[in-house]
C-alpha positions as CSV (number, residue, x, y, z in Angstrom):
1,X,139.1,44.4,161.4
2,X,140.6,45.5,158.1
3,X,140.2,48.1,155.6
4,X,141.9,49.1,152.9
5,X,142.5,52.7,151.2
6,X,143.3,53.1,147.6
7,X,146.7,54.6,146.6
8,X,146.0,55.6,142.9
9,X,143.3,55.6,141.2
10,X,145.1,53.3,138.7
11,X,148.4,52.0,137.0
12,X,149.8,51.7,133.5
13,X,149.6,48.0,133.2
14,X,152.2,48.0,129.9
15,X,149.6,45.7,128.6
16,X,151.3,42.3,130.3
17,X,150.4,39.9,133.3
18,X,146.9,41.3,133.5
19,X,144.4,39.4,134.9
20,X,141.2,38.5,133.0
21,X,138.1,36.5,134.0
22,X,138.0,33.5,134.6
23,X,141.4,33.3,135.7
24,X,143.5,32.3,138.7
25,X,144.3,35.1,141.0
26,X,148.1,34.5,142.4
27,X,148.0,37.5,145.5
28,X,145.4,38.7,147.4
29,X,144.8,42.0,146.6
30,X,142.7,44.8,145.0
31,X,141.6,44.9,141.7
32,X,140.1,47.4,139.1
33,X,137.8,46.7,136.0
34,X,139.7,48.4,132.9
35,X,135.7,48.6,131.4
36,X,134.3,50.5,134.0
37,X,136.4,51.0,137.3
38,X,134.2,48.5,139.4
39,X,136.5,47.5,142.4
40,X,136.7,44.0,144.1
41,X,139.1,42.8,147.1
42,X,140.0,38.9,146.0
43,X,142.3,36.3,147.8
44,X,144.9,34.2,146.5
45,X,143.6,31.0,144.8
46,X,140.0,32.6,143.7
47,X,138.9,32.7,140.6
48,X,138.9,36.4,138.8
49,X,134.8,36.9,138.1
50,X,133.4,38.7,135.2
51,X,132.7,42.5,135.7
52,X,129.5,43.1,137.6
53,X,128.2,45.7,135.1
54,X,129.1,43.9,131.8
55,X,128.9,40.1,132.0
56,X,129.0,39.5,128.7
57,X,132.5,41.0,128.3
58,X,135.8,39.6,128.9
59,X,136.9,42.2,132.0
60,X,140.8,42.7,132.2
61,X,141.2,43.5,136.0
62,X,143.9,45.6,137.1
63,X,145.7,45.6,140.3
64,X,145.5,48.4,142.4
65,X,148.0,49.9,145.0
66,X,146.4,49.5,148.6
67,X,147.5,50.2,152.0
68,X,146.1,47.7,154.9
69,X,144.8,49.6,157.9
70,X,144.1,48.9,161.5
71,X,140.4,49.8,161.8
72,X,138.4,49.7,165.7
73,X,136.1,46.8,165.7
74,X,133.2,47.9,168.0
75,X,132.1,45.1,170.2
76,X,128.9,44.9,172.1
77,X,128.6,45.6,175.7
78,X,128.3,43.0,178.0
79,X,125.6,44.0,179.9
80,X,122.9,46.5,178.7
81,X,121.6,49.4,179.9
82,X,118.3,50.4,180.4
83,X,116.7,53.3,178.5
84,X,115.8,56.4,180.2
């Protein structure tokens, strides 16, 4: 399994190649709401959504640094054991 863990909280964007709605996302990745910091984890080819707080605005996401980790997956036992 995979998790991620944010780097910064957020970048300068210098106001260029940002993301908006409705858009084509080019790199998976991690991405920040500008409006209201709401976070979403998006694959390449997907379609950037509105903001989940404020649909009626355009939302300008912004990428955020991440760091992919090796998480334990916990699997089930194969054979159960009774209760005391």
């Amino acid at each position: 399994m995979l998790a991620y863990r944010s780097r910064t909280d957020a970048r300068d964007s210098g106001g260029c190649g940002v993301p908006q709605n409705g858009e084509i996302n080019e790199k998976f990745g991690v991405y920040k709401s500008l409006c209201c910091g709401a976070e979403i984890v998006i694959r390449k080819g997907a379609t950037f959504p509105e903001c989940p707080n404020h649909r009626s605005l355009a939302t300008i996401w912004e990428p955020v640094d991440f760091e992919m980790m090796q998480t334990p997956e916990i699997m089930k036992k194969a054979k159960s054991e009774p209760a005391a």
